[in-house]
N, C-alpha and C positions, 0 to 999 in steps of 0.2 A: 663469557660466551654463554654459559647457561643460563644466567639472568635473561640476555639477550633473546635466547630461543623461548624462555617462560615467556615471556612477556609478549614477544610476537604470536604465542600461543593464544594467549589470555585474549589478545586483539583479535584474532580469527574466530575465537566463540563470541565474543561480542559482536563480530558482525553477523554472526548467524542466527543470536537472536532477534527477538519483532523487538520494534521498536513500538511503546505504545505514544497513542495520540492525546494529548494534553487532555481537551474535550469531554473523550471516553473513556479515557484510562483502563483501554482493554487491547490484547494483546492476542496477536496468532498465535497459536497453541501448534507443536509439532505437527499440521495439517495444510491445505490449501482450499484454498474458496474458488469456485468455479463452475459452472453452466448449469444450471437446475437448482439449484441450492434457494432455499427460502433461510434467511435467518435473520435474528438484528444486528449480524457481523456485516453482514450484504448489505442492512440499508446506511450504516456506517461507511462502509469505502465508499455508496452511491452517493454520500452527502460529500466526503470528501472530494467527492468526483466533482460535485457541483458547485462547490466551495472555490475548486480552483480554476476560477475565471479566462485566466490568464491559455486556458484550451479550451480547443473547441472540442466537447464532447458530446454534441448533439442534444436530444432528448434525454438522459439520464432522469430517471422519476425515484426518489426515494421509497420503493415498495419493500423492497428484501426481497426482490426475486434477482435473483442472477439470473437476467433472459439475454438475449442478442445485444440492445443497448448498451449494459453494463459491458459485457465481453469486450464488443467494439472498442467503448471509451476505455478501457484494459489495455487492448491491444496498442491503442494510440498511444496512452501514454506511456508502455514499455517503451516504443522504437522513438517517443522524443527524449527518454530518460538513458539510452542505450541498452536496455535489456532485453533479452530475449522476447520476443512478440506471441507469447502462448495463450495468450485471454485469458492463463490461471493465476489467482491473488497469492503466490505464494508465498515465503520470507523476505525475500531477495526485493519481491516488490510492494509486499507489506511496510516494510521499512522504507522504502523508495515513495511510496505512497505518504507516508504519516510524517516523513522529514519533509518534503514537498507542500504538504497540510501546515504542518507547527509553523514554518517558516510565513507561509502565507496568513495564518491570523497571527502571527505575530508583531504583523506589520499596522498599524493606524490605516483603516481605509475611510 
């Protein structure tokens, strides 16, 4: 039984951490990305955003600006992914983001 509860343990921090993206091999740091934000964290998710074809994200422009565009394409793809729809890149969809990513160029297009 205690194995049992370690191990379930050890699984619950695994999923709390980011998950990094093949590509970048960078990783959300104890924080979230979100509306104003300039960084080359931002033009990262914005390229994942555009990478994943397979939605429609509108306009998405690789600047590093977290402006309105980016949010939106957030927001969509939380509520196709089932997550919460808060426009913030937090872990939950960090990880949701770069498994959704790895999976898509992993594939021969």
């Amino acid at each position: 039984w205690t194995a049992l509860v370690e191990a379930a343990r050890q699984a619950q921090v695994r999923l709390q951490e980011s998950a990094a993206i093949k590509p970048f091999e960078r990783r959300l740091q104890n924080s979230e990305v979100k509306m104003g934000e300039i960084s080359d964290l931002v033009t990262i998710i914005q390229i994942m955003l555009k990478t994943l074809t397979e939605y429609e994200y509108g306009e998405v422009v690789s600047d590093g600006f977290y402006g309105d565009v980016t949010e939106n394409a957030i927001i969509d793809f939380q509520r196709r992914n089932g997550l919460e729809p808060t426009g913030v890149v937090d872990k939950i969809t960090w990880n949701a983001l770069a498994r959704a990513y790895n999976k898509y160029v992993s594939y021969d297009h």
